[in-house]
VOGU-3710 file (C-alpha; in Angstrom, 3 decimals, decimal comma):
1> xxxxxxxxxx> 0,000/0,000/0,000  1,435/3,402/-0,906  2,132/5,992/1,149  -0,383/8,522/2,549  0,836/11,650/-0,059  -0,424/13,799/3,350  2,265/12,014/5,390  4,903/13,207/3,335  3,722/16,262/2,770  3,774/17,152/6,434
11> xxxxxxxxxx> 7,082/15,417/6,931  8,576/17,965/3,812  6,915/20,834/5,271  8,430/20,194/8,604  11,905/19,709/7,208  11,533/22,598/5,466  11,011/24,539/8,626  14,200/22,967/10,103  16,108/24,053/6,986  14,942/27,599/6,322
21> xxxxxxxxxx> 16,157/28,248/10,530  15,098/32,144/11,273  13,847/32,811/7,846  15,574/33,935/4,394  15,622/37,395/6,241  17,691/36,938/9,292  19,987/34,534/7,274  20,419/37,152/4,580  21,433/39,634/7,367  24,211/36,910/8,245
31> xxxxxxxxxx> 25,071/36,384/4,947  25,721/40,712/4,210  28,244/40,166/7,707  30,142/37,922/5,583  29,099/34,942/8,048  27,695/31,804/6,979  24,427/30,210/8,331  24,564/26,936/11,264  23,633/24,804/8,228  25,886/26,231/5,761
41> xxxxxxxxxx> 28,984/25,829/8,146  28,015/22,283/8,654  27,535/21,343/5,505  31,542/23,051/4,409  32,912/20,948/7,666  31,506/17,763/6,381  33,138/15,770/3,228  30,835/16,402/0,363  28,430/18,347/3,065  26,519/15,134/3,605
51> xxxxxxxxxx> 25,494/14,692/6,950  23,333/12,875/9,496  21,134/15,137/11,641  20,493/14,129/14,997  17,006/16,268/16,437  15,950/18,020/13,093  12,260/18,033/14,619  13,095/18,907/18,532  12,418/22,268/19,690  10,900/24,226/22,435
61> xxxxxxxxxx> 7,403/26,237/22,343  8,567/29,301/24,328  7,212/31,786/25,464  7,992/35,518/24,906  8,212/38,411/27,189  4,851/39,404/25,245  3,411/36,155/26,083  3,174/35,347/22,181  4,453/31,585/21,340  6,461/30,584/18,643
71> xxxxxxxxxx> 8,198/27,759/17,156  12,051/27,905/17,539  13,232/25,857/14,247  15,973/23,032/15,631  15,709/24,938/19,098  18,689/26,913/17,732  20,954/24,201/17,251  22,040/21,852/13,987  24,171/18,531/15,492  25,066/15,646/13,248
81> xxxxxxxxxx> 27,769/13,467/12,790  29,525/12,936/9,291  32,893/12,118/7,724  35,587/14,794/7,632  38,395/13,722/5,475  37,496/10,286/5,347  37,064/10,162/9,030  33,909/10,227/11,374  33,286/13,106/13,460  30,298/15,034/15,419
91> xxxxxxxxxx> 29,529/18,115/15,179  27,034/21,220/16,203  26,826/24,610/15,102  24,357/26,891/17,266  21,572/28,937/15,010  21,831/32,749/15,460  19,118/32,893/13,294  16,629/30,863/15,473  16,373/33,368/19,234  19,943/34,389/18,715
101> xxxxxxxxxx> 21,038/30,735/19,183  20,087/30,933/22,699  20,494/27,941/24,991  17,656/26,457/26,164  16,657/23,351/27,916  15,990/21,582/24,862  18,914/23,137/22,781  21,081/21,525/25,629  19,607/17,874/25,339  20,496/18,123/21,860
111> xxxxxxxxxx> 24,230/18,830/22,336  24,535/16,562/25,199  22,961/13,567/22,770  25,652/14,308/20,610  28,498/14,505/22,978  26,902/11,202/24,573  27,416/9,669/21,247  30,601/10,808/20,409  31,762/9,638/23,734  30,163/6,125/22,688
121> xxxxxxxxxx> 31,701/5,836/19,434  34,656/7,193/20,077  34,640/10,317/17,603  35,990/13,715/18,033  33,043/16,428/18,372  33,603/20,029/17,168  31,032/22,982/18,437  30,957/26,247/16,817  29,916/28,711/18,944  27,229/31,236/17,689
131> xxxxxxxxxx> 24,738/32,155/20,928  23,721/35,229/23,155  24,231/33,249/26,088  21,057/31,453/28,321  17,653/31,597/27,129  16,263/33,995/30,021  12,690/32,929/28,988  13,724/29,317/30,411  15,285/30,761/33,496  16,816/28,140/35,822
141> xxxxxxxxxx> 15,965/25,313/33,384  18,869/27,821/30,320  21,337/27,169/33,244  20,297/23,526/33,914  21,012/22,947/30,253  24,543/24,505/30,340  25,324/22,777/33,634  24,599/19,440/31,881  27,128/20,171/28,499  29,567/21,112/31,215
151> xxxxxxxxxx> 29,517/17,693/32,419  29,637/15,872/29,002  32,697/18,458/28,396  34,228/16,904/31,372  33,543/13,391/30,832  34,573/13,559/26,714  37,819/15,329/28,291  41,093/12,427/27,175  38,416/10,101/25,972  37,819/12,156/22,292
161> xxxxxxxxxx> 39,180/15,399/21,072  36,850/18,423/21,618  37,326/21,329/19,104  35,712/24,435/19,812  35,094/27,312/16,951  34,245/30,652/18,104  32,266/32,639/15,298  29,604/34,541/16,676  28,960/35,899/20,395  30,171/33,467/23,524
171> xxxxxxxxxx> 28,910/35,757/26,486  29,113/34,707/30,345  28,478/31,068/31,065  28,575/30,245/27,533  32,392/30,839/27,646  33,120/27,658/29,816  32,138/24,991/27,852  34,244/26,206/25,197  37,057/26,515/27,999  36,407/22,993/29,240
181> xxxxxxxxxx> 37,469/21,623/25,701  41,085/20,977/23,743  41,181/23,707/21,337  39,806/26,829/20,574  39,686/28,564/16,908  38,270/31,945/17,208  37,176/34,163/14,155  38,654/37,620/14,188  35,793/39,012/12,800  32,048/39,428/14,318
191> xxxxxxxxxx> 33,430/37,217/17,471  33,783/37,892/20,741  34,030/35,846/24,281  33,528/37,326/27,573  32,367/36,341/31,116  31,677/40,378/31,999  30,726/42,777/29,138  32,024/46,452/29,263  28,565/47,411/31,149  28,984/45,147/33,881
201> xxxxxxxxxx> 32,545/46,037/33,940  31,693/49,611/33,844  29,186/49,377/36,614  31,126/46,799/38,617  34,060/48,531/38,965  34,243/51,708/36,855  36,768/50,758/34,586  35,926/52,209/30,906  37,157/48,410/28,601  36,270/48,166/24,802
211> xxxxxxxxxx> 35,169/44,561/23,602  38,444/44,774/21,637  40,294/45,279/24,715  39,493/41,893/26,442  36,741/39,815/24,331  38,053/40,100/20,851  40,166/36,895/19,135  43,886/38,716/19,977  42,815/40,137/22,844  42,698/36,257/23,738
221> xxxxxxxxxx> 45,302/35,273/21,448  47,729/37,709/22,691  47,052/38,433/26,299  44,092/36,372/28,039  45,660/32,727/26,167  42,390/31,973/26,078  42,476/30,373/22,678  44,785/28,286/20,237  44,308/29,999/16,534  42,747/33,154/14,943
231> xxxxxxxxxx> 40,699/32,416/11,676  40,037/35,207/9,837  36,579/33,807/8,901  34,167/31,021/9,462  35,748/29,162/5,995  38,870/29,580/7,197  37,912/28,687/11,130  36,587/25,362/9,220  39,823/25,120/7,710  41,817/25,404/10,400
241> xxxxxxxxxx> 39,745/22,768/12,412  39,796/20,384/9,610  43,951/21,074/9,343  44,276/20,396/13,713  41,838/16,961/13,120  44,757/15,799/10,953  46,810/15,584/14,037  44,737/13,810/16,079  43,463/10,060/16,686  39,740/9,600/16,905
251> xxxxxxxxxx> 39,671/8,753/20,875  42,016/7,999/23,218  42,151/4,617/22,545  43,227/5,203/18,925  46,730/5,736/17,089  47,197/9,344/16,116  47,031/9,306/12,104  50,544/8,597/11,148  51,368/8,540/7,838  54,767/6,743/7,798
261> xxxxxxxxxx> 57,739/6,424/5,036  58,220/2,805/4,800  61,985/3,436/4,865  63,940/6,428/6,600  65,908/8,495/4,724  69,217/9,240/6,374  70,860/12,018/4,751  73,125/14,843/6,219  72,064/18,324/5,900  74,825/20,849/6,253
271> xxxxxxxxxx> 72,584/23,854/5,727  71,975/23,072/9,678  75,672/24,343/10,965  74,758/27,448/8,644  71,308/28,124/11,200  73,498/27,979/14,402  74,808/31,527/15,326  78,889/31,230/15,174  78,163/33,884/18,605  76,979/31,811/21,274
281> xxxxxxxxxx> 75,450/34,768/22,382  73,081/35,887/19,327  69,855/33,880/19,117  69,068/30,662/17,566  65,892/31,300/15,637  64,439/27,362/17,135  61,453/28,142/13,739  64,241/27,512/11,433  65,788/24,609/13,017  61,707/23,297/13,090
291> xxxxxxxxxx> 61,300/23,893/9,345  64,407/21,654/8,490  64,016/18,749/11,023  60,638/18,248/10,148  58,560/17,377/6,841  58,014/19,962/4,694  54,676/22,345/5,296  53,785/20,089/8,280  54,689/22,066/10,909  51,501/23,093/12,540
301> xxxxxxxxxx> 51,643/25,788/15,206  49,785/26,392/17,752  48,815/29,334/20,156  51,720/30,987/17,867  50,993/34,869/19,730  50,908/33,980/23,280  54,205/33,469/24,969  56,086/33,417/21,891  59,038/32,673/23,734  58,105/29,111/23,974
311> xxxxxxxxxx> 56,846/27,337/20,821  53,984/24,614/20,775  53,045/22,508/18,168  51,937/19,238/15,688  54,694/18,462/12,783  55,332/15,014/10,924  58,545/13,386/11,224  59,194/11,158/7,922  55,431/10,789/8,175  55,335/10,126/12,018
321> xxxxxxxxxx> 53,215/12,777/14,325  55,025/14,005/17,027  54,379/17,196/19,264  56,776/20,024/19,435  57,700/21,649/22,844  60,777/24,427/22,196  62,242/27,486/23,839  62,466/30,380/21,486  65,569/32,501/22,118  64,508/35,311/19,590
331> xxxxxxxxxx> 61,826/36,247/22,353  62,838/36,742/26,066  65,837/34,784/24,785  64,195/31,774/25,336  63,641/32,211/29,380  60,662/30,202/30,713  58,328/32,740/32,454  54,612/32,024/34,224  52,699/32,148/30,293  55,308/30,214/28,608
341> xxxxxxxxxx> 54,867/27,579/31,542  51,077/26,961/31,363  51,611/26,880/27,924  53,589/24,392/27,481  52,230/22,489/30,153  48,903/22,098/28,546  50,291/21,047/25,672  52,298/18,536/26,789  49,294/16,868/28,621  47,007/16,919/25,368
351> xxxxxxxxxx> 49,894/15,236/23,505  50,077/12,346/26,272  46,190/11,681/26,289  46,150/11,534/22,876  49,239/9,095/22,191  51,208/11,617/20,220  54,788/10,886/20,728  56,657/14,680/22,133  60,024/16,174/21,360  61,684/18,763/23,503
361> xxxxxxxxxx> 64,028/21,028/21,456  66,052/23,435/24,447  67,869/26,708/24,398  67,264/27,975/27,194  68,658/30,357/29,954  66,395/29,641/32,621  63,647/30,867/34,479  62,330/34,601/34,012  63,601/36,661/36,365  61,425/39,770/38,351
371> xxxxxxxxxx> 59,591/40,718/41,470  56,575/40,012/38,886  57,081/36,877/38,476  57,638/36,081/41,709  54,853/37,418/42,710  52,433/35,721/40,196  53,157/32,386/41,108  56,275/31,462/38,888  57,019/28,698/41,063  53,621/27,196/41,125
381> xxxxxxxxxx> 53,128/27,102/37,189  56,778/26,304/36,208  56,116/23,136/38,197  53,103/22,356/35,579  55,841/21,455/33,454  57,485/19,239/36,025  54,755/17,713/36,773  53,161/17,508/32,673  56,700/15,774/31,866  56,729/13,407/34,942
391> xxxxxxxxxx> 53,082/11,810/34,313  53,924/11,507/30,754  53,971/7,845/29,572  54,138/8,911/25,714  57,630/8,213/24,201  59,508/11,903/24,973  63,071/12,464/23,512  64,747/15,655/24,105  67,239/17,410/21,841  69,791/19,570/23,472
401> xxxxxxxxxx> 70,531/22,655/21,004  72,378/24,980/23,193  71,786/26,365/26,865  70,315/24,178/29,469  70,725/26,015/32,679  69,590/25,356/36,542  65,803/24,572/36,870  64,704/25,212/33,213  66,773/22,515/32,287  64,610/20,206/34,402
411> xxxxxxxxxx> 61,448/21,636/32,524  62,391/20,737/29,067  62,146/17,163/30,419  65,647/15,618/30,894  66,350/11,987/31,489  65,457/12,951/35,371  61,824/13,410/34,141  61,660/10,674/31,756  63,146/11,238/28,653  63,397/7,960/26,766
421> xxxxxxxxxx> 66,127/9,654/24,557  68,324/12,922/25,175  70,630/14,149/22,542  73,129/17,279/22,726  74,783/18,961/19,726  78,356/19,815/20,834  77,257/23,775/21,137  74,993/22,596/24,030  75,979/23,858/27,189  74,274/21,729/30,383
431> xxxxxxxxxx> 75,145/23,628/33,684  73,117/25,003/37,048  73,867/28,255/35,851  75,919/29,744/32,738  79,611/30,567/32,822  78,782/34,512/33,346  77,167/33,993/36,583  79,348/31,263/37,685  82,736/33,170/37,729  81,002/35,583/39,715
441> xxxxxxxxxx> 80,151/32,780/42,572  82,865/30,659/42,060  86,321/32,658/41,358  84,960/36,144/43,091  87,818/36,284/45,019  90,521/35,543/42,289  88,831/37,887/39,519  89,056/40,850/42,158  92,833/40,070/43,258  93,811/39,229/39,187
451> xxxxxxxxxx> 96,210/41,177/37,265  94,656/40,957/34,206  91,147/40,371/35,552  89,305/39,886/31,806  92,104/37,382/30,484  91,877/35,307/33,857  88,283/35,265/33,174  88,673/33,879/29,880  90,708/31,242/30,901  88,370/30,304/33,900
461> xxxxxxxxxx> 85,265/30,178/31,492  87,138/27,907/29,070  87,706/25,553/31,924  84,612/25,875/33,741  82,718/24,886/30,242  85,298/21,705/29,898  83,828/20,575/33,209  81,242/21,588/34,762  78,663/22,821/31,106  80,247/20,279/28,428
471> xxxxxxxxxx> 77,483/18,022/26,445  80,379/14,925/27,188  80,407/15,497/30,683  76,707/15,317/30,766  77,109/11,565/28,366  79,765/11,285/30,991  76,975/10,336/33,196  74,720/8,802/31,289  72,624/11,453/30,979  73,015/12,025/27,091
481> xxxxxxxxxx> 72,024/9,281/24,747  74,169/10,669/22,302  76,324/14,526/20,898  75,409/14,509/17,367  76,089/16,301/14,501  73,719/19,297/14,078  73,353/17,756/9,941  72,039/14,398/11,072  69,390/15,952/13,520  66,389/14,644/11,454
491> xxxxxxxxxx> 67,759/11,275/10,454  68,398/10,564/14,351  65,469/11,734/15,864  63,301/9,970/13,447  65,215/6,693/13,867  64,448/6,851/17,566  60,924/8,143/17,692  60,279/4,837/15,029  62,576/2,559/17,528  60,398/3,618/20,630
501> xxxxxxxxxx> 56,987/3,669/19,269  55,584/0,342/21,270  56,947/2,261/24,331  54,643/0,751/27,203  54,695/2,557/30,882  52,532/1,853/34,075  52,496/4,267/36,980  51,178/3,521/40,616  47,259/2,991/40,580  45,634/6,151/41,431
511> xxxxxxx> 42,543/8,280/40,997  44,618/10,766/39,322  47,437/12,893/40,260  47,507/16,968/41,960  48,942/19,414/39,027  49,574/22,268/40,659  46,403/24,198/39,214
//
């Protein structure tokens, strides 16, 4: 017997409804921002923008503050799961054009259904963030609803990569469940993210902020370190999401997606000696020494404007994925401060739930020094890095480039906190404190009485670096692997990442250990 031709009527009309969100009006309006539509984003994240909607038909009869009810399209939220590059992932983008993408108690179930069923199957779940915050119609139940994702957030947290994209408004409460997740991409452009707005801040306290000063994407890039990447647009926001999957496994149970050379290449490159300041005093610029260790174009930065004095980042290593911790002596010259430190921490800990093998590349002078950072806690968040290094069980190999002085040499993750590998180019220098420094505490006495005060010094420096700062004192000791030759850099650190890839480590049962939040 054939369908009832009513049936399907009603079910196209209602789908219809779904589709056309706030009507051709607002989505026009969204359109002349240069901003693309829930549906439209969706459908560009997705391969061939086929998808699989989960609640098409849910939504919440509210009612207005002029007691008028209305249909909210979706409840003001698309979710689905598709493949992205071949791979399955789930995904929702809130509706601005349905209530302003508002959350509401419904809108909530919906995006804790998906994040249930990501958790389930073991698929990474992106959210792009369009909303002006809690339904205040729903009242308690709006907060209820965000309570709720904040959970799932938690619980998906080292089981399956979370992704958030920023393109639209992410006011108050809103702003945590982004927070709560691995990465954040925020568009430059009609974005913004902020627990107090300039009123509140303004009537709060009397300070006089712009939204640029504290809610735009490099206020947080820059200053707050809020989030990971700026995208200049939601395309390229989808881009950059789609480029930062290609690093990661599906869940944590799951390989990252390697892509390895059946056979290493082992080749010398000299151009390396030519990167390597003949001055041990000018900077090593640690982006060029990145660019010609790793594959080409797969270096993969991220949270490139805050702290730019230590990098972070993905990269492929004859195919392999590894994650890149290194001091960068152009900025600061490479000291560690309090940013630097929770940067690096972080990313360390994402790379060891998700099975990505880490290399530490060092130059560094030490700790930053300043009442400021004294003050702010230096201590507490340079031991994140002890402690991110430490309670990694992913295979970590550390290359030695030049300075490795007193406690920031113990934060770049030496054999002392687990290195499987260390290696030292014979400019590295391995010492509590640098020669400078040490004459000062160690030959005081004889510099002040000397004749010739600078040539004594010279001669004490040479034979202070001989013993107590030279890379074969440190092998000496075990504590180097290996010195190498700047030239075979890549060849030797991809032959040991391969060699130590079926590293297996168990710890002490425990609930979990105390990072020093």
């Amino acid at each position: 017997m054939a369908i009832d031709p009513a049936l399907m009527e009603s079910l196209n009309l209602r789908r219809q409804e779904a589709l056309d969100g706030g009507g051709k009006d607002r989505i026009k309006k969204r359109h002349e921002k240069g901003m693309l539509t829930a549906r439209e984003r969706l459908t560009a994240f997705f391969d061939e923008g086929l998808f699989i909607e989960f609640g098409m038909h849910a939504h919440h009869s509210c009612i207005n503050f002029g007691l008028e009810k209305r249909k909210m399209p979706g409840d003001g939220v698309v979710c689905a799961t598709g493949v992205v590059d071949g791979r399955q992932v789930a995904a929702f983008a809130q509706d601005f054009t349905v209530g302003g993408g508002a959350v509401g108690a419904i809108h909530a179930k919906k995006i804790c259904d998906l994040l249930d069923f990501a958790i389930k199957a073991g698929m990474p779940v992106v959210g792009i963030n369009d909303s002006g915050g809690a339904r205040i119609q729903e009242g308690i139940e709006a907060l209820s609803g965000y309570g709720q994702i904040f959970f799932r957030n938690v619980l998906a947290s080292g089981v399956v990569p979370q992704i958030s994209i920023i393109a639209g408004p992410c006011a108050g409460g809103a702003a945590y469940s982004p927070a709560l997740t691995d990465f954040i991409i925020m568009t430059r452009r009609n974005a913004n993210m902020f627990i107090c707005g300039p009123d509140v801040i303004r009537a709060a306290t009397g300070q006089t902020a712009s939204l640029d000063q504290f809610a735009s994407a490099d206020a947080h890039a820059q200053v707050s370190g809020n989030i990971h990447l700026i995208a200049e647009d939601d395309t390229h926001a989808i881009a950059l999401c789609k480029r930062l999957l290609d690093y990661l496994p599906s869940n944590n149970l799951s390989n990252p997606p390697h892509r390895m050379n059946e056979q290493i290449e082992i080749v010398e490159d000299a151009l390396m000696h030519e990167i390597i300041p003949a001055d041990q005093k000018a900077p090593l610029d640690m982006q060029q020494v990145i660019a010609r260790v790793m594959d080409p174009g797969s270096w993969f930065e991220i949270m490139p404007d805050f702290a730019p004095n230590i990098l972070v980042g993905f990269a492929r290593l004859e195919g392999l994925v590894i994650g890149i911790i290194a001091n960068q002596p152009t900025v600061k010259a490479g000291c560690i401060d309090i940013d630097a430190s929770d940067k690096a921490a972080r990313f360390i800990r994402v790379c060891n739930i998700y099975s990505i093998p880490i290399l530490s590349m060092v130059d560094v002078p030490g700790f930053m020094p300043g009442l400021a950072q004294e003050r702010g806690g230096i201590i507490r968040h340079g031991a994140k890095m002890l402690f991110a290094w430490a309670s990694g069980t992913v295979p970590k190999i550390t290359l030695i480039c030049r300075k490795a002085y007193g406690g920031a040499y113990l934060a770049m993750c030496p054999t002392d906190l687990g290195a499987d590998f260390v290696f030292a180019w014979p400019t590295a220098e391995i010492a509590v404190m640098g020669a400078q420094g040490a004459m000062k505490v160690l030959y005081k006495k004889e510099l002040e009485e000397a004749a010739d005060p600078k040539a004594l010094e010279q001669e004490l420096r040479k034979a202070y670096s001989e013993k107590f700062s030279s890379p074969y004192q440190a092998a000496s000791n075990g504590m180097i692997t290996d010195v190498i030759d700047p030239a075979v850099t890549r060849s030797t650190l991809a032959l040991a990442f391969r060699g130590i890839m079926n590293k297996h480590e168990s710890r002490p049962p425990k609930k979990h250990g105390n990072i020093p939040l």
